[in-house]
C-alpha positions as a Markdown table, in Angstrom:
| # | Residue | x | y | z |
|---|---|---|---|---|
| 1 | Unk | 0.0 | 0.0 | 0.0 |
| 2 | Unk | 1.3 | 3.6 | -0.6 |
| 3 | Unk | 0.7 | 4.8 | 2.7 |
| 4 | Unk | 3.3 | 1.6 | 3.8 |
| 5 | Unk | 5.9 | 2.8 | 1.1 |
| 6 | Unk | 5.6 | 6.2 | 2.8 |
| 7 | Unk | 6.5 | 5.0 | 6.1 |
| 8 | Unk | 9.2 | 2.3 | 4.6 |
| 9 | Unk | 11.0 | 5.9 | 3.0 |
| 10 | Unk | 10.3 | 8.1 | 5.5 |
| 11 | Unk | 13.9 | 8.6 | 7.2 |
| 12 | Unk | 15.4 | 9.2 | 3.1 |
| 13 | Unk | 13.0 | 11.6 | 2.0 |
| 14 | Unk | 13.8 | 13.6 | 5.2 |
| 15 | Unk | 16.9 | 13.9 | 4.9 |
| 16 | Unk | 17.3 | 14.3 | 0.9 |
| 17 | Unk | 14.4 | 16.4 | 0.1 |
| 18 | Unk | 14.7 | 20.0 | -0.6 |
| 19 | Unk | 12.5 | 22.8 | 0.4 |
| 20 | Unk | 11.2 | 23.9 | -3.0 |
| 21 | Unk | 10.4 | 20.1 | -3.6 |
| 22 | Unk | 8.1 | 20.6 | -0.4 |
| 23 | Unk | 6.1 | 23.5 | -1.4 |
| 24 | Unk | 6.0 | 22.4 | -5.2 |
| 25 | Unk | 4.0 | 18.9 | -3.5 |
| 26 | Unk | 2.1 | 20.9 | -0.7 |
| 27 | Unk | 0.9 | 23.0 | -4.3 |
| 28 | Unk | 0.0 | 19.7 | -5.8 |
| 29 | Unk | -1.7 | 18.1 | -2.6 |
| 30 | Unk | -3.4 | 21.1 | -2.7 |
| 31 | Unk | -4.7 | 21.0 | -5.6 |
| 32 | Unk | -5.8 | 17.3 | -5.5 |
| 33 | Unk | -7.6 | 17.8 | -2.6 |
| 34 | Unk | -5.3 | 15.9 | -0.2 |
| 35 | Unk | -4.9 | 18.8 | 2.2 |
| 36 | Unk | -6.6 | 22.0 | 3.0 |
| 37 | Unk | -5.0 | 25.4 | 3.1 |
| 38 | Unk | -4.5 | 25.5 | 6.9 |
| 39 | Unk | -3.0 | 21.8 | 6.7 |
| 40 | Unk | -0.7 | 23.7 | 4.0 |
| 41 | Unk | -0.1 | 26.4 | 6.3 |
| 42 | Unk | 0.7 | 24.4 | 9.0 |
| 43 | Unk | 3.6 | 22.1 | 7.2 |
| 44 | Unk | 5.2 | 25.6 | 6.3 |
| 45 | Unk | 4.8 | 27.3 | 9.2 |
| 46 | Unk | 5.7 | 25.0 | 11.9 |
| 47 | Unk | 9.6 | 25.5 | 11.7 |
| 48 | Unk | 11.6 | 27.1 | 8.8 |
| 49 | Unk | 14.2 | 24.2 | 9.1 |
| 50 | Unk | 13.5 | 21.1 | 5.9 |
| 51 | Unk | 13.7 | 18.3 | 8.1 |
| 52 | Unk | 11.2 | 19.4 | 10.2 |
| 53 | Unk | 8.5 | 20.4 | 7.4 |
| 54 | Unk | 9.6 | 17.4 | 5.3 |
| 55 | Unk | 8.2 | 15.2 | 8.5 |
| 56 | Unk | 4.8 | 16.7 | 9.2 |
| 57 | Unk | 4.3 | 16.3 | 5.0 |
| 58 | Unk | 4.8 | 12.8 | 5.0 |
| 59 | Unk | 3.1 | 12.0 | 8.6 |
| 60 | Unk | 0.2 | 14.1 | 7.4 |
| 61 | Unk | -0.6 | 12.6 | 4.0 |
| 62 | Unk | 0.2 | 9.1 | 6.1 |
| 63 | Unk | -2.2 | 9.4 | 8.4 |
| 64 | Unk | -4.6 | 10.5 | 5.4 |
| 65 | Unk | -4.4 | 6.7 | 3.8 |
| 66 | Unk | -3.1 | 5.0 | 0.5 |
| 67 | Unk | -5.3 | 7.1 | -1.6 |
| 68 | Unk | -3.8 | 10.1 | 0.0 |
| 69 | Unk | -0.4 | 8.4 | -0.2 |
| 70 | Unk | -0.1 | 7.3 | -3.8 |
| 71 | Unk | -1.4 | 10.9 | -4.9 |
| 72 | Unk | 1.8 | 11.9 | -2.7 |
| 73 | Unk | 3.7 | 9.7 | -4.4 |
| 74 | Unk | 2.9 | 10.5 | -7.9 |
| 75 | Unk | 3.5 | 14.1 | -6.6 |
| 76 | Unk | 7.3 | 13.4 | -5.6 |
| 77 | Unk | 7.7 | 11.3 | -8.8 |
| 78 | Unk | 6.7 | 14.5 | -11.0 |
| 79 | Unk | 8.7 | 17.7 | -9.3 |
| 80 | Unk | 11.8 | 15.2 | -8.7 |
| 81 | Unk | 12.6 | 12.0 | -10.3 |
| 82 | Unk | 16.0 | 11.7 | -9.1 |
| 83 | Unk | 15.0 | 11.7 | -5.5 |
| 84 | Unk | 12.0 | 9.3 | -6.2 |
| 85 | Unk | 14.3 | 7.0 | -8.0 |
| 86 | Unk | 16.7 | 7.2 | -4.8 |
| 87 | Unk | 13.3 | 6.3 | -2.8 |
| 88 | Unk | 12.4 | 3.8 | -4.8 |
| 89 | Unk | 9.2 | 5.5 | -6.0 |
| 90 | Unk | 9.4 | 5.1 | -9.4 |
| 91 | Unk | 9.8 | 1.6 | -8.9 |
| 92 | Unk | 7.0 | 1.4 | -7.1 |
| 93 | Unk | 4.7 | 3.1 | -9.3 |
| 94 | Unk | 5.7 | 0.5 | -12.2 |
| 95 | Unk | 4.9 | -2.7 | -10.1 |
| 96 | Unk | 2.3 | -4.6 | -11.5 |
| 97 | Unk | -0.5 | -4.2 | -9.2 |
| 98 | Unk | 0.5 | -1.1 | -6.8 |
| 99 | Unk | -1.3 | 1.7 | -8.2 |
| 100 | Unk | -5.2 | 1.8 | -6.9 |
| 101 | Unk | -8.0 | 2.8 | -9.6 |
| 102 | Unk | -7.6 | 6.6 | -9.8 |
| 103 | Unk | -10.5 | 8.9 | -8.8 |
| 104 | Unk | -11.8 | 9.9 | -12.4 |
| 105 | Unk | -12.1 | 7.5 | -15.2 |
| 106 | Unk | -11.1 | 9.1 | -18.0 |
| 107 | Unk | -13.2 | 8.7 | -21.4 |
| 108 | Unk | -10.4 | 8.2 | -24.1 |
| 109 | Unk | -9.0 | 5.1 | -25.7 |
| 110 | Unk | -7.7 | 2.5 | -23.1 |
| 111 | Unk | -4.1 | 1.5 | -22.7 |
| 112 | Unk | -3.4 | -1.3 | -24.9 |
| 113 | Unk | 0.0 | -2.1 | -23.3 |
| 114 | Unk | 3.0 | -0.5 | -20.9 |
| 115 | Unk | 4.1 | 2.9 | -22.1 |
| 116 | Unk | 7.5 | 4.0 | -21.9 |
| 117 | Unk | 8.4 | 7.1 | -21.3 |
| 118 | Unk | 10.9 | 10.5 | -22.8 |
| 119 | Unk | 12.1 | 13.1 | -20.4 |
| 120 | Unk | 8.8 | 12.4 | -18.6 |
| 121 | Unk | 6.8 | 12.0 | -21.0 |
| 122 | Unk | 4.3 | 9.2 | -21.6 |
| 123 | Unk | 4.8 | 8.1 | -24.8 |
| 124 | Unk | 2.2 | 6.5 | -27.3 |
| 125 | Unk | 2.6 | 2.7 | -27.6 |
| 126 | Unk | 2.5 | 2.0 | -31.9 |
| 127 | Unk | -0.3 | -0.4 | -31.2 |
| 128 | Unk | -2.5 | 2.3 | -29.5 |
| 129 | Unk | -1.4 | 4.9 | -32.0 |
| 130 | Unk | -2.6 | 2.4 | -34.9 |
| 131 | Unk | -6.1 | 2.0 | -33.3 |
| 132 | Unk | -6.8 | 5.5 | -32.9 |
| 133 | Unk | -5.8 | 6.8 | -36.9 |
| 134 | Unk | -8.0 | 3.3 | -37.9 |
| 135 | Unk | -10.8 | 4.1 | -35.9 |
| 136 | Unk | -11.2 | 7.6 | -35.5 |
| 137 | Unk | -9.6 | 9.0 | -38.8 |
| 138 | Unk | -11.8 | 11.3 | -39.9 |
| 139 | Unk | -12.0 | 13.0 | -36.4 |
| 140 | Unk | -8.6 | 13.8 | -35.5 |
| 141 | Unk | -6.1 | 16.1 | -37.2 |
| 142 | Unk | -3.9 | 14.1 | -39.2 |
| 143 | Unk | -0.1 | 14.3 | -37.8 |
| 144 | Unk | 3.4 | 14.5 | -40.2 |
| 145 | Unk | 5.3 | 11.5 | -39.6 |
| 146 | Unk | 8.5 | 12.7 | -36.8 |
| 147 | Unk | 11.1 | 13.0 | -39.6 |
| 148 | Unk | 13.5 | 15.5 | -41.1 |
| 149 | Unk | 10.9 | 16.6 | -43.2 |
| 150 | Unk | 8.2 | 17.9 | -40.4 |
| 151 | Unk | 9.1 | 21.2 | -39.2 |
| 152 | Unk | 6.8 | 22.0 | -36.5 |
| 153 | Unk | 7.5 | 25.1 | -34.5 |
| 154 | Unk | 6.2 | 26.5 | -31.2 |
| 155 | Unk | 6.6 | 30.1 | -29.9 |
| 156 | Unk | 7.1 | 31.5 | -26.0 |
| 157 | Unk | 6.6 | 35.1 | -24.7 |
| 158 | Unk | 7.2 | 35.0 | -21.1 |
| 159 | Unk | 7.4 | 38.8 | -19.4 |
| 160 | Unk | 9.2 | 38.9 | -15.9 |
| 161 | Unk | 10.5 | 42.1 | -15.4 |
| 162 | Unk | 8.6 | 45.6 | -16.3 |
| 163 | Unk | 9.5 | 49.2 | -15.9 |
| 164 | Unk | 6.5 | 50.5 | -14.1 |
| 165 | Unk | 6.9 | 50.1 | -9.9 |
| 166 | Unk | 3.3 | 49.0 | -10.4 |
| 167 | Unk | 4.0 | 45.7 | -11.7 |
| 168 | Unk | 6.3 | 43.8 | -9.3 |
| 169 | Unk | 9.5 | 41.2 | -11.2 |
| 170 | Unk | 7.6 | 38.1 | -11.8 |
| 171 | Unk | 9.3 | 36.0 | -9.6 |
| 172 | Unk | 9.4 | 32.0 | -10.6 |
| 173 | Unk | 8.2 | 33.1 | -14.5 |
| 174 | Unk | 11.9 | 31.8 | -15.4 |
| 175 | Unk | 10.3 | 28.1 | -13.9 |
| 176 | Unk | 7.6 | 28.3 | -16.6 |
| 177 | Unk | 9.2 | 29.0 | -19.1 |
| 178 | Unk | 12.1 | 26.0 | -18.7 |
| 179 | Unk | 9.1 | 23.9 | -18.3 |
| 180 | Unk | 7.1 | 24.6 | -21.3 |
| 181 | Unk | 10.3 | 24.9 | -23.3 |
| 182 | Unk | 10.5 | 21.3 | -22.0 |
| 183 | Unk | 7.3 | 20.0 | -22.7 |
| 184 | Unk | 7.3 | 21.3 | -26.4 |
| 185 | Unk | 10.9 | 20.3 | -27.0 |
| 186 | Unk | 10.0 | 16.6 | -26.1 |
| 187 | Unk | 6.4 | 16.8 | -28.0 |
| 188 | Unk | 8.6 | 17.5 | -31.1 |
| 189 | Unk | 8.4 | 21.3 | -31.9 |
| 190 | Unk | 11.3 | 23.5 | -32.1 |
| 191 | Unk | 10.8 | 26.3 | -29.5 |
| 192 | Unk | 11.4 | 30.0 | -30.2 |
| 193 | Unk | 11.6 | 31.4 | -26.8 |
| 194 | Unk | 11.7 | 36.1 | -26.0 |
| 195 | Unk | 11.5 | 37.9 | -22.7 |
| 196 | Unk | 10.5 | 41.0 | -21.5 |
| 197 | Unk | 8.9 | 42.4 | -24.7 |
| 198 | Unk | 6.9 | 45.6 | -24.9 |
| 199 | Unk | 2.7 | 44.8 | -26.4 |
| 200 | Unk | 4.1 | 45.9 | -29.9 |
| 201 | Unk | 7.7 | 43.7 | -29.1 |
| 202 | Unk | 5.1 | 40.8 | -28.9 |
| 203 | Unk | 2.6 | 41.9 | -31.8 |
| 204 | Unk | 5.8 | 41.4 | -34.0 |
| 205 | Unk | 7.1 | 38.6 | -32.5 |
| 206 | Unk | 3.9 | 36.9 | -33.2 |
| 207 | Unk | 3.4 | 38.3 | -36.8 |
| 208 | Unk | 7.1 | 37.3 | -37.5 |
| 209 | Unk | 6.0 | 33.7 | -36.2 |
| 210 | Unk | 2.9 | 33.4 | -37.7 |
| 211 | Unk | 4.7 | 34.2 | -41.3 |
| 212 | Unk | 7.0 | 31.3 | -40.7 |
| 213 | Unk | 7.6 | 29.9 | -43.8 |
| 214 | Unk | 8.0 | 26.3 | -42.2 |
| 215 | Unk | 4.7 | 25.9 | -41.4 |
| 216 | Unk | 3.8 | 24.8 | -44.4 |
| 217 | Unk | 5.2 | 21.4 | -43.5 |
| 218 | Unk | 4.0 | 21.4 | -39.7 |
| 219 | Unk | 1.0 | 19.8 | -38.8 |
| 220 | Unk | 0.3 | 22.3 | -35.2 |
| 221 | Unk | 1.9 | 25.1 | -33.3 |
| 222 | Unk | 1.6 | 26.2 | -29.6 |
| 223 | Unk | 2.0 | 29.5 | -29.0 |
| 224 | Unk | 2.3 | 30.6 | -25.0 |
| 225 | Unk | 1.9 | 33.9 | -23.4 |
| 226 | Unk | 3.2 | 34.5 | -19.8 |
| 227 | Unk | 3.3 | 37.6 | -18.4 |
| 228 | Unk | 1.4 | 40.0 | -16.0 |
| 229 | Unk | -2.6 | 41.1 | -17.3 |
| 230 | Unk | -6.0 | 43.2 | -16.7 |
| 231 | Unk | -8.8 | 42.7 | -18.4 |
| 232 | Unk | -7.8 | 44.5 | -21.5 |
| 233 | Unk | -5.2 | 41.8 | -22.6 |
| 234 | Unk | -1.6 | 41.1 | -21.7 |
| 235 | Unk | 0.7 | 43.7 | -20.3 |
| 236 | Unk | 3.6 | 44.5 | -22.1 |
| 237 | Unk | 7.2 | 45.4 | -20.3 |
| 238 | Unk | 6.4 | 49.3 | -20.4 |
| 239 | Unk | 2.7 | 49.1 | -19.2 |
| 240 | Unk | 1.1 | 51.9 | -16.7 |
| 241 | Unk | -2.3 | 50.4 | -16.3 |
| 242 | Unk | -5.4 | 49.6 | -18.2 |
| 243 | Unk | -4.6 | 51.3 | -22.0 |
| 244 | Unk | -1.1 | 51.6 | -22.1 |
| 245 | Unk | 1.1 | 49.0 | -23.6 |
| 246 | Unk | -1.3 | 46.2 | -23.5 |
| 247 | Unk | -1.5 | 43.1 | -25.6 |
| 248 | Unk | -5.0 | 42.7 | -26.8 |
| 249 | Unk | -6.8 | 38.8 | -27.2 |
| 250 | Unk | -8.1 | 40.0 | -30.0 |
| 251 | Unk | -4.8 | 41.1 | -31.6 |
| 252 | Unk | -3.0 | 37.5 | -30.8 |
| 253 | Unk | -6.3 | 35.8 | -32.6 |
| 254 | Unk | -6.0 | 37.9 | -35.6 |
| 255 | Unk | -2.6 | 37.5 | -36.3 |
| 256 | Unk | -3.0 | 33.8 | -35.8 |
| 257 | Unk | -5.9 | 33.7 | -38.2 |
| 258 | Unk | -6.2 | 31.9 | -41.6 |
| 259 | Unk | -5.6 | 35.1 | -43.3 |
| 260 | Unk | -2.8 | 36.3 | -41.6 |
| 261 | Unk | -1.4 | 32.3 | -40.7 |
| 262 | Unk | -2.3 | 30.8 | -43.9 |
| 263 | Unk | 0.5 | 28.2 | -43.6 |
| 264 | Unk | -1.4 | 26.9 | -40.5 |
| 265 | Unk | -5.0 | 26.6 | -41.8 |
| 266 | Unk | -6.8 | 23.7 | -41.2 |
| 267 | Unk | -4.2 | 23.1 | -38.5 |
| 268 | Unk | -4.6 | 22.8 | -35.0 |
| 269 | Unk | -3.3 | 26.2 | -33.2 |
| 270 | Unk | -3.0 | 26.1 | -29.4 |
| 271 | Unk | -2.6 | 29.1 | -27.4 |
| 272 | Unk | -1.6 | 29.2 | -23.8 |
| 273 | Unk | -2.3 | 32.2 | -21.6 |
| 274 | Unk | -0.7 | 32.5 | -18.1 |
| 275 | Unk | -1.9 | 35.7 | -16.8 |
| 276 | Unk | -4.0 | 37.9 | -14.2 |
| 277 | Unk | -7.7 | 39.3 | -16.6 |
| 278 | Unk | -8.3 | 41.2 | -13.6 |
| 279 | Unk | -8.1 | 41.7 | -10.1 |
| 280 | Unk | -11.1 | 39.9 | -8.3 |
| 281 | Unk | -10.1 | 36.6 | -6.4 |
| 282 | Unk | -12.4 | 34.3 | -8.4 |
| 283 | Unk | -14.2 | 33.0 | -5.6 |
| 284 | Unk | -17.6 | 33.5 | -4.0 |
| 285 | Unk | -19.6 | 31.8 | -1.6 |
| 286 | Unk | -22.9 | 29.9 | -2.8 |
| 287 | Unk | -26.1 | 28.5 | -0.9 |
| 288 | Unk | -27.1 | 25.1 | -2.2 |
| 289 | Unk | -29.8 | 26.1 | -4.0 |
| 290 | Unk | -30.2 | 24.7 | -7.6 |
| 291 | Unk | -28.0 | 26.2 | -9.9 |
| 292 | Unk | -30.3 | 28.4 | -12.6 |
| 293 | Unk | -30.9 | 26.8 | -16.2 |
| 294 | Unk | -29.2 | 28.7 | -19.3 |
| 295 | Unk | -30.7 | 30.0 | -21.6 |
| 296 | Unk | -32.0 | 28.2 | -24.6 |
| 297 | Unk | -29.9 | 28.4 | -27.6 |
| 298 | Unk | -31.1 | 30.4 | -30.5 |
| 299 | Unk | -31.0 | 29.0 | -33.7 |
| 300 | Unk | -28.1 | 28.6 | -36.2 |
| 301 | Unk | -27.8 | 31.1 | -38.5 |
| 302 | Unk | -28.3 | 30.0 | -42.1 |
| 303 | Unk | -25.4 | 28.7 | -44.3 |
| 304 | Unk | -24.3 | 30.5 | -47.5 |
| 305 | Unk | -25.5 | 28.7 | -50.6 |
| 306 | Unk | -25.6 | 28.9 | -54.1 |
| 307 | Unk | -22.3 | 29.8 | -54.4 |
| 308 | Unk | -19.7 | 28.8 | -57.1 |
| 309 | Unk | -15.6 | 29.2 | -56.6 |
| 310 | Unk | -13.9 | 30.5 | -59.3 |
| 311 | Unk | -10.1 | 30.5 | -58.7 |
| 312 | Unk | -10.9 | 31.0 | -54.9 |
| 313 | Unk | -12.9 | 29.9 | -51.8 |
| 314 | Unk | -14.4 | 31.0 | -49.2 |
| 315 | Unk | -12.8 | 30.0 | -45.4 |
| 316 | Unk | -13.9 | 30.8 | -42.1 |
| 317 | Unk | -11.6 | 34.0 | -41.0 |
| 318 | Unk | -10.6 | 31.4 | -37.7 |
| 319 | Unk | -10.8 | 28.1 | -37.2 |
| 320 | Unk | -9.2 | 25.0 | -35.8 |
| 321 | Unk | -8.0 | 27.1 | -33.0 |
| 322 | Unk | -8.3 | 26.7 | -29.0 |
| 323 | Unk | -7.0 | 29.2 | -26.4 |
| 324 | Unk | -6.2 | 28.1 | -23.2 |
| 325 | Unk | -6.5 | 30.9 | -20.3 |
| 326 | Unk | -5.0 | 30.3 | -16.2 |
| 327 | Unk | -8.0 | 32.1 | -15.6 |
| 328 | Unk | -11.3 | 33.4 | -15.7 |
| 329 | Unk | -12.0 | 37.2 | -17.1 |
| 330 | Unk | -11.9 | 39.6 | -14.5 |
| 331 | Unk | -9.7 | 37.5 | -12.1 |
| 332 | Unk | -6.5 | 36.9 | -10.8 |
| 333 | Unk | -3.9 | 34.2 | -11.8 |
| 334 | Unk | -1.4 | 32.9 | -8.9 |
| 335 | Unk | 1.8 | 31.6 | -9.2 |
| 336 | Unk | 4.5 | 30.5 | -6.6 |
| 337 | Unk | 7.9 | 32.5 | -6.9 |
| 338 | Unk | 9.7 | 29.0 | -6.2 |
| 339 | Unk | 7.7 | 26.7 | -8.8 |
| 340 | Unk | 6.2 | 28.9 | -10.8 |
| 341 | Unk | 2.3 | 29.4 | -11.5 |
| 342 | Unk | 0.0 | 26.7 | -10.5 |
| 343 | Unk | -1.9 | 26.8 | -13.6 |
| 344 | Unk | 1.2 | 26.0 | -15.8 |
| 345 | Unk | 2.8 | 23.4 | -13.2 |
| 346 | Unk | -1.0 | 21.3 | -13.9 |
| 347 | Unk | -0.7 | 22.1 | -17.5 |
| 348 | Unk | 2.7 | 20.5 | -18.0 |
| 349 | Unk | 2.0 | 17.4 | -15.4 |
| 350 | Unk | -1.3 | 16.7 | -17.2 |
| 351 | Unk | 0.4 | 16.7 | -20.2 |
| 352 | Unk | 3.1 | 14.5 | -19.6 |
| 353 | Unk | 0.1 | 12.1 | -18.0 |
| 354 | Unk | -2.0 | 11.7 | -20.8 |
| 355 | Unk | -1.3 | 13.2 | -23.7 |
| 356 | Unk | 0.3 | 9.3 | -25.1 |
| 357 | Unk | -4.0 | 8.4 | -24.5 |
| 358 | Unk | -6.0 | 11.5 | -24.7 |
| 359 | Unk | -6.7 | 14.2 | -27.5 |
| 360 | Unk | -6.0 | 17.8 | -25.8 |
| 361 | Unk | -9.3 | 19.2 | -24.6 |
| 362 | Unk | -9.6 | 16.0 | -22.8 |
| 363 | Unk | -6.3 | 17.2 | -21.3 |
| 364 | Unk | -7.1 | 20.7 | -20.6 |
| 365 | Unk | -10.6 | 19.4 | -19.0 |
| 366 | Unk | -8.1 | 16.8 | -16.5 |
| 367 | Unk | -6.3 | 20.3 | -15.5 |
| 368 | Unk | -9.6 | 22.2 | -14.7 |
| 369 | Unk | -10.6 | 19.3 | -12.4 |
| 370 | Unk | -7.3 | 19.6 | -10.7 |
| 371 | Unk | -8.6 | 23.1 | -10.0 |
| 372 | Unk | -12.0 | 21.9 | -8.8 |
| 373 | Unk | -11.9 | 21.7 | -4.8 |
| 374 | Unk | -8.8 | 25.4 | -5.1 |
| 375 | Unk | -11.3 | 28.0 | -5.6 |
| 376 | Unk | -8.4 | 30.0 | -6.4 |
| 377 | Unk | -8.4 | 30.1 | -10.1 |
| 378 | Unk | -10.3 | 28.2 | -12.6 |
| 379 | Unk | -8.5 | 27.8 | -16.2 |
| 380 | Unk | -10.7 | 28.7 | -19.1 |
| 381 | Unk | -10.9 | 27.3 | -22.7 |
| 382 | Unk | -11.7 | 30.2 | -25.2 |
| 383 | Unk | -12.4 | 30.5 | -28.8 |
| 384 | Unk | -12.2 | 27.5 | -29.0 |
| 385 | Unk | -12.6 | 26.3 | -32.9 |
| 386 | Unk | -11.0 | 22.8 | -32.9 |
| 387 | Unk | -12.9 | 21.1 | -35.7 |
| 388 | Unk | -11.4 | 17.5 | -34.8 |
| 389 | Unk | -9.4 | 15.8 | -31.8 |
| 390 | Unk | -5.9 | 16.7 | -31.8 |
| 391 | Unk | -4.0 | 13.7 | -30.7 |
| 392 | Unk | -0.2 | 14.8 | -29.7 |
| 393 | Unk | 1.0 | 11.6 | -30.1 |
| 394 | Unk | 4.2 | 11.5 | -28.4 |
| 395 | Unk | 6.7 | 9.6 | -29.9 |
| 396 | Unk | 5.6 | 9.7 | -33.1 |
């Protein structure tokens, strides 16, 4: 049981484990629902010295059971798999038998055999990757063979230090970025990676991008923004406040559009977003009365018809597109100066989980459930366009 593997490493993991491993797994227990906030508190509070904190952590989740314990486990496993090799956790987690059913069963394809793994990354089994391009080939986004010829490119913007007194040094932004550069790199895309740009320093970057010749022979992009924000868009480096130097949504979806991005059209193009839209905290308190019923949909606006091409057609100004935002409008976005935000530290463990299985938005809907019982943020899917499943297919 997990919770006996805890105690059987107990003495090692106190004495090897580091204090920003701590809080990274107190963020993650967190998260999961393992601990509260004053359980959280209390581990960090108690004493300042890592042996100490290190022991009410593991005693806590101990005492908690093996569901508790295994989610612990996984945890340690994730943030450091050096130490949980030393402790014999990664081991563990591979034995035949150890890991309990997990809390959610999730609705995509089901493992077909063992999956190895890259830098962390689950990778697809070729029997599993087979199965999915029979059976489902006309609903997924069809992906270039990994070869010389595929060229697929991804783009980061991450912001961290700004001019204006009013917008403190984003402290642990430098964790995100290494992290998503990372994930992409593994996932097969070459990264192109700027900091601390001004709102037309990132327009440009992104028109530049999205005029990349090389996408003609790419099957996807991602495309991540990091930096601080109000509910106008992203704030540039020289930002005062609401209008000045700020990065519109709007701009980043028109430049990533299938006029201005026509080597990308039909193409799956993700966009990540790791920023404040405001400054509420996201959270209110609620009776449990019933929840009111939406309102009806109204109906679909006609098609265009009788229409004949000649020499051109029409296309829909954006599509196959899905925007991925820490956070709901009007609210804030938090992120540890150790371990970086919370919302990218889910993104990049739920990727490396499941994307070998699962098509993306099944992804990004496994890292709003992480978010479900920490009414501090709650990640948001926007303009969201995706015609098909996009399978990532690692390994492949």
């Amino acid at each position: 049981m997990a919770d006996k593997k805890l105690g059987d490493v107990r003495t090692q993991f106190v004495e090897k484990v580091s204090k920003g491993i701590i809080c990274a797994v107190l963020d993650d227990l967190l998260q999961e629902g393992v601990l509260n906030d004053e359980e959280v508190e209390r581990v960090k509070e108690k004493s300042a010295v890592t042996q100490d904190q290190a022991r009410i952590l593991i005693d806590g989740v101990r005492k908690k059971g093996p569901k508790a314990s295994l989610i612990a486990i996984k945890s340690i496993r994730s943030r450091d798999a050096f130490l949980a090799d030393q402790l014999s956790l990664t081991a563990f987690l591979g034995a035949p038998g150890s890991l309990a059913p997990g809390p959610r069963a999730m609705s995509s394809v089901e493992e077909t055999q063992p999956v190895e793994s890259r830098e962390g990354i689950k990778l697809c089994p070729p029997n599993l990757f087979e199965k999915i391009q029979k059976e489902e080939s006309d609903k997924i986004y069809p992906i270039l063979p990994d070869s010389k010829t595929r060229t697929r490119f991804a783009l980061i913007i991450c912001n961290i230090d700004f001019e204006s007194a009013r917008f403190s040094r984003r402290d642990g932004a430098e964790v995100d970025m290494a992290g998503m550069k990372h994930l992409l790199t593994v996932l097969g895309y070459t990264v192109e990676s700027h900091k601390n740009l001004c709102s037309e320093g990132m327009a440009s970057r992104l028109r530049e991008f999205a005029a990349r010749k090389e996408h003609k022979t790419s099957d996807s992009t991602f495309v991540v923004l990091m930096s601080h924000g109000l509910r106008a868009g992203l704030c540039g480096v020289k930002s005062q406040g609401e209008n000045s130097d700020i990065l519109s949504h709007d701009t980043i979806y028109s430049i990533l559009n299938n006029k201005n991005c026509p080597g990308l059209r039909d193409k799956p193009k993700v966009i990540i977003i790791q920023a404040c839209r405001g400054e509420n905290k996201g959270v209110i308190y609620v009776s449990s009365a019933d929840a009111p019923l939406a309102d009806s949909l109204s109906p679909a606006p006609r098609l265009l018809e009788d229409y004949e091409s000649d020499a051109i057609q029409w296309v829909h100004v954006e599509s196959d597109l899905i925007c991925f935002c820490s956070t709901t409008p009007d609210n804030v976005s938090w992120r540890s100066p150790q371990t970086g935000s919370i919302f990218i530290v889910q993104l990049i463990k739920h990727m490396q989980e499941h994307a070998w299985r699962c098509h993306l938005e099944e992804i990004f809907r496994e890292v709003q459930h992480a978010f479900k019982n920490n009414p501090l943020q709650m990640p948001t899917k926007e303009r969201a366009t995706l015609l098909k499943r996009f399978y990532l297919f690692p390994g492949h």
